[in-house]
N, C-alpha and C positions, 0 to 999 in steps of 0.2 A: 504494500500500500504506500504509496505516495502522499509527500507531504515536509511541509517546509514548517521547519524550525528555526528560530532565535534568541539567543541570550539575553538576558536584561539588559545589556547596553543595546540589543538590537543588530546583533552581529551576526549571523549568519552560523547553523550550527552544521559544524565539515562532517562528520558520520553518525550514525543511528547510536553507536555503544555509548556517546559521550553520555546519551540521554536514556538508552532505554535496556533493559534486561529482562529477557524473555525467557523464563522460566517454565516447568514442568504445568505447573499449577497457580504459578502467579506471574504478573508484569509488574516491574516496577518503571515508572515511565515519569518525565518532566512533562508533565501537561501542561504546565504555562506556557512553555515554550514554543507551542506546537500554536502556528499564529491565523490558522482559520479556527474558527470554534465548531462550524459544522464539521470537517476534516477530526479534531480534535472528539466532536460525539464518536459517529464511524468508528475511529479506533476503540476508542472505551468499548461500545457497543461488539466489534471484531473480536475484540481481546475479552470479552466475559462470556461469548458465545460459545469463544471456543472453550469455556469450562475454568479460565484463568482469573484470580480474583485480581485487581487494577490496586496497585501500590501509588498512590501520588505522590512525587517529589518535588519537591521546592528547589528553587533554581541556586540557593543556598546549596542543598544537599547535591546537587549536579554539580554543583561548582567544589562539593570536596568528594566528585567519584563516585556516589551512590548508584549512579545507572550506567556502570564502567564496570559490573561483578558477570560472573560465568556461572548457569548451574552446570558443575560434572559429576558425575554418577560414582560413587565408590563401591567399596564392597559391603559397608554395612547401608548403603543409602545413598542420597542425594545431600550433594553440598554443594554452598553457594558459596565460591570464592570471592572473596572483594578485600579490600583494602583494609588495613588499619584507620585511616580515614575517614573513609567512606559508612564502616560501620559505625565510628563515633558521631555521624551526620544521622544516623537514624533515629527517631525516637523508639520508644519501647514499643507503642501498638502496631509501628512498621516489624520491627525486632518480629513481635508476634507472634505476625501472621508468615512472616517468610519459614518461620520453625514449627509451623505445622506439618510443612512438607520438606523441612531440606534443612541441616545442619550449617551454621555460620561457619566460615574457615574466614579469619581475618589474618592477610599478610602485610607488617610494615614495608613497607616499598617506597621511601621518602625520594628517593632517586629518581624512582622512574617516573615519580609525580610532579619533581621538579619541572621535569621535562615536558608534562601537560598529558601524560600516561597515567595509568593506574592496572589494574589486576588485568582485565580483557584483553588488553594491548598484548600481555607478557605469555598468552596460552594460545592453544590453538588447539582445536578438535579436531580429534581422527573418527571418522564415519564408517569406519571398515567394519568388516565381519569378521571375528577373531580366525586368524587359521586352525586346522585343526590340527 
């Protein structure tokens, strides 16, 4: 789905992770940002259809990486990796609802946030079928 994002300064946002985390069971996503409002229903609407409950983040919590986390699958579950950051950006009823379905993993990674990075940037998913 297409659609145009901007920062509170009104700056133009360059990819989807800065803002949004799509998870098993939930989205966490920067709605403010997201600058048509009919565009911004749609999504809501998309994202609860498919069974996913809608996390709203404040352009605060974007701006310290909240919608920059990964869910990856472990062996006891689901976990959502994100930042040391990013997690301290969350209140408790965000906290929550992500720990109904998926264990927090929060990694300091001051470095790579310097840089305008956070957890997302540093993984990458493999889609294979394990050999046998």
């Amino acid at each position: 789905m297409v659609f145009d994002a901007r920062d509170g300064d009104g700056v133009p946002i360059y990819h989807t992770n800065v803002l949004m985390c799509v998870a098993t069971d939930f989205a966490m996503i920067g709605l403010g940002m997201l600058t048509d409002p009919a565009r911004r229903r749609e999504i809501v609407a998309r994202l609860e259809r498919s069974g996913r409950r809608v996390i709203a983040l404040s352009n605060d919590q974007i701006a310290r990486f909240a919608g920059n986390a990964l869910e990856l699958q472990g062996q006891q579950g689901r976990i959502l990796a994100l930042s040391a950051t990013a997690l301290a950006a969350l209140d408790e009823a965000q906290i929550a609802a992500i720990e109904e379905s998926a264990t927090l993993v929060a990694l300091d990674i001051p470095t790579i946030e310097r840089a305008g990075g956070s957890v997302r940037c540093t993984l990458a998913g493999i889609h294979l079928r394990p050999r046998a």
